[in-house]
C-alpha positions as CSV (number, residue, x, y, z in Angstrom):
1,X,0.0,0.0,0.0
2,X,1.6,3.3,-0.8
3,X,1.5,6.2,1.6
4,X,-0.6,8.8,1.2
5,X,0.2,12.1,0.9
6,X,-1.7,14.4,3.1
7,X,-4.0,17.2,2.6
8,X,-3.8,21.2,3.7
9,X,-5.6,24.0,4.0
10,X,-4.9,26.8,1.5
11,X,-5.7,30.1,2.6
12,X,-8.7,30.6,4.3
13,X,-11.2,30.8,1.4
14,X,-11.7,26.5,1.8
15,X,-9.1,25.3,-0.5
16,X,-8.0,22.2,0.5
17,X,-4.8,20.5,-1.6
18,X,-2.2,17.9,-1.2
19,X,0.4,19.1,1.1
20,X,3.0,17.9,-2.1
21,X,2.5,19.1,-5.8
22,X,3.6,18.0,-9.0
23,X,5.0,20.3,-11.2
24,X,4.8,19.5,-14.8
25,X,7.0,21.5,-16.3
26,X,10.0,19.2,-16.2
27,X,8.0,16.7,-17.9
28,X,8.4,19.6,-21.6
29,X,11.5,20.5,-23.3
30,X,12.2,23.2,-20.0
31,X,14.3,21.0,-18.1
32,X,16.5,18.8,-20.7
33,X,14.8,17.0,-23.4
34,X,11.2,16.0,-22.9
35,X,10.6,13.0,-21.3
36,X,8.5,10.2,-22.7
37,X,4.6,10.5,-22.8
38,X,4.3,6.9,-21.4
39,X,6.3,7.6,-18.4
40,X,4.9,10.6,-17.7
41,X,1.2,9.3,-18.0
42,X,2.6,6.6,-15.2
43,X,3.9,9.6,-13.0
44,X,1.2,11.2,-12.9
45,X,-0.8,8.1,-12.3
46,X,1.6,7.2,-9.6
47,X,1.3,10.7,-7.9
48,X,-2.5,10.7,-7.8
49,X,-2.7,7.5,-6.7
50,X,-0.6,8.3,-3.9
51,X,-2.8,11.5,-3.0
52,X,-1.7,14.3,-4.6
53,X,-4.3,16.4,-6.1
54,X,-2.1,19.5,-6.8
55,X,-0.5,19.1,-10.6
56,X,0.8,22.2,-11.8
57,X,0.2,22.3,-15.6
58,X,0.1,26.4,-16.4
59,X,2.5,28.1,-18.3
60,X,1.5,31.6,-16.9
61,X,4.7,33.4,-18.8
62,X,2.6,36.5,-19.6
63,X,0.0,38.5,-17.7
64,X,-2.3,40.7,-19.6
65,X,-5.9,39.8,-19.7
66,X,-6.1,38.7,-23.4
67,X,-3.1,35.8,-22.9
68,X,-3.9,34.9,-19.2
69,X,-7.8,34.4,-20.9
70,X,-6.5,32.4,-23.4
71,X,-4.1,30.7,-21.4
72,X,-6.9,29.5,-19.1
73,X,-9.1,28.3,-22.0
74,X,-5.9,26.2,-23.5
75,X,-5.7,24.6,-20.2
76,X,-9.5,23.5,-20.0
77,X,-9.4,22.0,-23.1
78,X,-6.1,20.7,-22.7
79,X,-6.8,18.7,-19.0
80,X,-11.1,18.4,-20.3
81,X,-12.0,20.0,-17.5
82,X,-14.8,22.5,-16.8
83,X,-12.8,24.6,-14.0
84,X,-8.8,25.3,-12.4
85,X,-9.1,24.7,-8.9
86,X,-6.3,27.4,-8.4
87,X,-5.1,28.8,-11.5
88,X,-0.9,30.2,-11.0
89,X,0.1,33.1,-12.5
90,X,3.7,32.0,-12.9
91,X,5.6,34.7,-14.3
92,X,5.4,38.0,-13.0
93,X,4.7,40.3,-16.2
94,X,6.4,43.2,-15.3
95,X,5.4,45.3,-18.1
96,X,1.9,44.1,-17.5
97,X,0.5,46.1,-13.6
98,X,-0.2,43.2,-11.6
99,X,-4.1,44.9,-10.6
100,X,-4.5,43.9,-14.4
101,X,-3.0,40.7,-13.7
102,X,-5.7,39.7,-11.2
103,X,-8.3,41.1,-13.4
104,X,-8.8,37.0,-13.9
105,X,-11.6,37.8,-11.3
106,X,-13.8,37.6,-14.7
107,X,-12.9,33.5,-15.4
108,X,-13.1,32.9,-11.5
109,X,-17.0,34.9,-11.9
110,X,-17.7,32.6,-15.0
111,X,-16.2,29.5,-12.7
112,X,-13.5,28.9,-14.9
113,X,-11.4,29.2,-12.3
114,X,-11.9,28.9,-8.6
115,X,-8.7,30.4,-6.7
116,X,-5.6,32.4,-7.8
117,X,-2.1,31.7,-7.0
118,X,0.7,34.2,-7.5
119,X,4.4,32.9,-8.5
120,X,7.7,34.7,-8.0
121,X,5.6,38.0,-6.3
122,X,7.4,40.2,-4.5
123,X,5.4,41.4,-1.1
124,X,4.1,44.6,-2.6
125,X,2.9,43.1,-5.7
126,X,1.0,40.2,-3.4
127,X,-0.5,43.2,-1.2
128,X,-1.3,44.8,-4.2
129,X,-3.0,41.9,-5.9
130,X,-4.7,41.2,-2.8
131,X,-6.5,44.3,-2.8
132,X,-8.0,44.0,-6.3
133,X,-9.1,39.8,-5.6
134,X,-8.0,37.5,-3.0
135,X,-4.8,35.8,-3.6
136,X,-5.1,32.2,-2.2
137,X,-1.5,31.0,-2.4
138,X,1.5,32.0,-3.5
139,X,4.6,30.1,-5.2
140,X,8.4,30.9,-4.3
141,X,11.5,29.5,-4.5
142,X,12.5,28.6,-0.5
143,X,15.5,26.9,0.3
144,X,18.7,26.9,2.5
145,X,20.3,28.6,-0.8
146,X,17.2,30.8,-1.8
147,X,16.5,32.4,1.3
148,X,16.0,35.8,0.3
149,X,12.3,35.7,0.5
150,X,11.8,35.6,4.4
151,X,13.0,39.1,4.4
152,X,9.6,40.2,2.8
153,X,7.3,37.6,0.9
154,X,7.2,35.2,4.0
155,X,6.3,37.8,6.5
156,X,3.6,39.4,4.1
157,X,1.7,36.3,3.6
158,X,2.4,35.4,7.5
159,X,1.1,38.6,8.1
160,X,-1.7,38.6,5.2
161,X,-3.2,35.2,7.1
162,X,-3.0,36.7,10.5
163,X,-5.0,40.0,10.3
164,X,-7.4,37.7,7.4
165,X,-5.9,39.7,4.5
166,X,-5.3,37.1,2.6
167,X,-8.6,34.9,2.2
C-alpha cells in the first residue's frame, strides 16, 4: 500500500490540496529533453494514486488579460475540465501592472477558475494583488540557498493570514 500524501488547508477561502504538488513542467522540453509521454502518464498516475491532487500544468509566462484568458481556455481543453481549482500566474509580467493581472476575477466569476495563486511575487505586488481579488496561495522559491524571500514575501503572507488579509 503506498502512503498517502496528506491534505492542507490553502488560505482561508476553503481550498483544500495535497500538502506535495507535481509540477509538470520538467515533464516539456524546460528542463532537458522532454521525457517520454508513457512515463509521464505513469507519473502522474503514480502521484495521484498516492494522494496528490495539486499538478501544476500552467505556463503563466505573460500576464495581460487577453493571454492569461487564453491561457486558461488552453488549459481547460487541454486537462477536459470544466474549472482550475487554483489557476498560478507564474511569471510576474512586469510590463503588464499586476491589478491587471488579477483582473482574472472575470474567469473565476464565470467558474472557470476557482482560486488564484501568484508565483515569484514580491510582497508589494501580493498586497497589491490582494486588494483588487483574493490571492489564495502564492509560489516561491525557499531553500537553504534561496532564502532571500523571508525578508519580505514570508512575512507578508504570514502577516496577510493573521489579520485575514489574505482569504
Amino acid at each position: 500500500m503506498e502512503a498517502k500524501v496528506r491534505r492542507i488547508k490553502l488560505g482561508t477561502q476553503g481550498l483544500e490540496s495535497s500538502a506535495e504538488g507535481l509540477g509538470c513542467m520538467s515533464m516539456s522540453a524546460f528542463y532537458g529533453p522532454p521525457k517520454s509521454e508513457p512515463e509521464m502518464i505513469n507519473l502522474i498516475h503514480h502521484a495521484i494514486n498516492s494522494g496528490v491532487t495539486f499538478l501544476d500544468t500552467s505556463d503563466g509566462i505573460g500576464g495581460g488579460p487577453a493571454y492569461l484568458r487564453a491561457a486558461c481556455e488552453a488549459s481547460l481543453k487541454r486537462l477536459g475540465l470544466d474549472w482550475i481549482d487554483l489557476y498560478h500566474q507564474h511569471r510576474v509580467d512586469t510590463k503588464v501592472p499586476i491589478e491587471i493581472t488579477v483582473k482574472l476575477k472575470k474567469s473565476v466569476e464565470e467558474g472557470k477558475i476557482k482560486y488564484i495563486c501568484l508565483s515569484e511575487a514580491s510582497g508589494s505586488r501580493i498586497r497589491r494583488a490582494h486588494a483588487v481579488h483574493p490571492i489564495t496561495a502564492v509560489q516561491l522559491q525557499w531553500s537553504l540557498w534561496a532564502r532571500d524571500v523571508e525578508e519580505e514575501i514570508v512575512p507578508t503572507c504570514g502577516l496577510a493570514m493573521e489579520h485575514r488579509i489574505i482569504s
